[in-house]
Structure formats: C-alpha cells, structure tokens
C-alpha positions as CSV (number, residue, x, y, z in Angstrom):
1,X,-122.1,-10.5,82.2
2,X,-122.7,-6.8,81.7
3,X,-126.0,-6.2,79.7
4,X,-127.7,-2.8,79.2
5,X,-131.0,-1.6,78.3
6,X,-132.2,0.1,75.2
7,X,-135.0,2.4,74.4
8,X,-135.0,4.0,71.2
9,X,-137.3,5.3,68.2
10,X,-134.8,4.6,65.8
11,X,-134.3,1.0,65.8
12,X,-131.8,-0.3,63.0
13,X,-133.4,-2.4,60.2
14,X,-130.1,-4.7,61.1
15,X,-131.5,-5.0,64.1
16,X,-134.8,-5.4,63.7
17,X,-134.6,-8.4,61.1
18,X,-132.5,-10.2,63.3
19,X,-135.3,-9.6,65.9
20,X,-137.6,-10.9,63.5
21,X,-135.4,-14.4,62.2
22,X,-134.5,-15.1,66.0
23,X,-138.6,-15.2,66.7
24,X,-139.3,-16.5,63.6
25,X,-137.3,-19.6,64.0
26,X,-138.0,-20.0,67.8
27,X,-141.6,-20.1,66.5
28,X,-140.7,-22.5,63.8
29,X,-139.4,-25.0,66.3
30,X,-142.2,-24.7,68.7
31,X,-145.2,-25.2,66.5
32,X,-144.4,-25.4,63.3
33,X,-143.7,-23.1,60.1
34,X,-146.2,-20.1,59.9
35,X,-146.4,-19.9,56.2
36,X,-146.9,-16.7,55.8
37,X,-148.1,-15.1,53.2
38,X,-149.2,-11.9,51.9
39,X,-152.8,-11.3,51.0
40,X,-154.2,-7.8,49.6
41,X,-157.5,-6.8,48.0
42,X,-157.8,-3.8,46.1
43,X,-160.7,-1.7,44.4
44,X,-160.1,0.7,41.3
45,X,-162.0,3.2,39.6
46,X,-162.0,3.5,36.3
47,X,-158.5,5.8,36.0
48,X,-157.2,3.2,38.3
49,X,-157.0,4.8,41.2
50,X,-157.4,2.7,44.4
51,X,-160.8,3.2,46.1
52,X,-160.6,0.3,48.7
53,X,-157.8,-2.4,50.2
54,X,-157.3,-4.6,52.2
55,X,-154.1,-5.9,53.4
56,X,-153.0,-8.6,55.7
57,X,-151.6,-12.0,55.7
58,X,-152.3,-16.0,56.2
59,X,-150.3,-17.7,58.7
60,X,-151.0,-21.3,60.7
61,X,-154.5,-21.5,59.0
62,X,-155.6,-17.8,60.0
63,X,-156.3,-14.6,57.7
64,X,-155.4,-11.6,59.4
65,X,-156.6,-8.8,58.1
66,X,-154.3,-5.8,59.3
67,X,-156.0,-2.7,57.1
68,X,-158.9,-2.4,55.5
69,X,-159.9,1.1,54.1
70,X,-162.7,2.2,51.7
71,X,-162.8,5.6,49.9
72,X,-165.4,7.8,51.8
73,X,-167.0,8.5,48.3
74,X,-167.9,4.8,48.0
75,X,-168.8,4.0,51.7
76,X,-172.3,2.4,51.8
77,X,-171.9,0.6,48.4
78,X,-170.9,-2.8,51.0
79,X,-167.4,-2.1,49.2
80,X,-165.7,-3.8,52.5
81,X,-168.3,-6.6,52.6
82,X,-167.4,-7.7,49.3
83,X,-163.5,-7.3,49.9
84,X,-163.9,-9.5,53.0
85,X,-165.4,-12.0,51.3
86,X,-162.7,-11.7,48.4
87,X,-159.7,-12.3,51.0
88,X,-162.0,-15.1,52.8
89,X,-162.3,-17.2,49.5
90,X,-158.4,-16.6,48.7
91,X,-157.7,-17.4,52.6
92,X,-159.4,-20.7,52.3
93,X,-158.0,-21.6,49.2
94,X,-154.5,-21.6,51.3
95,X,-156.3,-23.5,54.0
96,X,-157.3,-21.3,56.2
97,X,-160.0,-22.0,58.7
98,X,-160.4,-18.9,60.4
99,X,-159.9,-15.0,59.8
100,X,-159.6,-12.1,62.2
101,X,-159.6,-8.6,62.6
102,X,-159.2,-5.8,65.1
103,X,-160.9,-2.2,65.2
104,X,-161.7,1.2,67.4
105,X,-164.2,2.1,64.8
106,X,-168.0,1.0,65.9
107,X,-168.9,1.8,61.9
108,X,-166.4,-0.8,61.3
109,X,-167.3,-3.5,63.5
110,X,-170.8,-3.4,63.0
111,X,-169.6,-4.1,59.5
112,X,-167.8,-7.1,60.2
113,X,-170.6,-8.5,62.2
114,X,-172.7,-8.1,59.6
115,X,-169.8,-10.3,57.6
116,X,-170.3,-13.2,60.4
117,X,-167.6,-12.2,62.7
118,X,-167.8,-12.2,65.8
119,X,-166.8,-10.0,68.8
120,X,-163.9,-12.1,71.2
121,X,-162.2,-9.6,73.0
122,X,-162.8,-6.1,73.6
123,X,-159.5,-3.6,74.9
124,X,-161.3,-0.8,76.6
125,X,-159.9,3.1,75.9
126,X,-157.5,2.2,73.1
127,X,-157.6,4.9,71.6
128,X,-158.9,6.9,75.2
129,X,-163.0,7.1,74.9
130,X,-162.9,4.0,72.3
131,X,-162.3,0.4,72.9
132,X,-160.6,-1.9,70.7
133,X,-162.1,-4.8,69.4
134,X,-161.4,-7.8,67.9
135,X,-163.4,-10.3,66.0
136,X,-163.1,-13.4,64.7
137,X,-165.2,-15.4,61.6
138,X,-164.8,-19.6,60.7
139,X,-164.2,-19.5,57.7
C-alpha cells in the first residue's frame, strides 16, 4: 500500500465533511449518538444591533459554550452572567447535566467562577504569557 502525507491550509470542504461523518459515526457506534445541537444567546439594543452572544452547542448531556462576547460599552452590567444562565436553563431543558467552557482571559474566568464554574484544567502559555483554562459547572 502506498500512502502519503498531507499538510495543507486549504483543506477541501469535500474533505473535511467526510472527516467529520467518518468520526461522527465511529463515535455513534462507540457511545452512542451525540445529539448535537446548536445553542446561541444573543443581546440587542434597541436598533437591533447585537451587543452580546453566546454560541455553542449540547452534545451527550454537556453545554459547550465555544464564544461568548459582550460589547465593551455594556461590560460590567453582568451581561455574560445573565447569558450563562440563559444557555444553562435552555441546556437543561435538553437534559443536560453539565456545561463547560474554556478561556486565556483572567477577566473572563473570574466571571465564570463567579457563575459556579469551576477551574479543571489549566494549559499553561496558550497564548505565550497566558494559560488556558477550562471550567466546568453541574448544572
């Protein structure tokens, strides 16, 4: 068998997807279906402009929140506070029992601690001079 290696920044979206269905169903046979499913939380001003978001998904009974960003003008108003809860009451409503969330910002974690999360694993200079960290909340 001849295989070859290959490293690109371009990866096909044919390619890709196919990535994603082969895990996807190796992962369905292992443990189960995922269930995934889309989850976003968004403020608005009053011309409808977004202010705030979050967006993530619920799969195998965990929220992941992947972005959560607040509008510097309305930092301090607890604007991400109340979108966590928000996604946290629409996570458990899908049966989720846990939620998580990773960060470099120490703003930002101090703010989820402050939700009930807490610290699990920390990934020291990523980005270089920061460490990542991740926390998890029962929900």
């Amino acid at each position: 068998m001849n295989i070859h290696l290959e490293v690109t920044e371009t990866p096909s979206p044919t390619d890709l997807k196919f990535l994603g269905d082969q895990l996807t169903a190796f992962n369905d046979s292992d443990v189960g279906p995922s269930q995934r499913m889309p989850l976003a939380v968004f403020v608005r001003d009053e011309s409808d402009r977004v202010v705030g978001g979050i967006s993530g998904y619920t799969a195998w009974g965990w929220l992941y929140i992947q972005w959560l960003w607040v509008d510097e003008s309305f930092r301090g108003q607890h604007m991400a506070g109340r979108m966590l809860a928000v996604a946290e009451r629409e996570a458990a409503k899908r049966g989720c029992h846990g939620a998580y969330i990773d960060t470099f910002n120490p703003s930002a974690a101090k703010t989820y601690l402050k939700q009930g999360y807490q610290t699990f694993a920390t990934l020291p200079d990523f980005p270089m001079g920061r460490n990542r960290i991740f926390l998890q909340k029962r929900l």
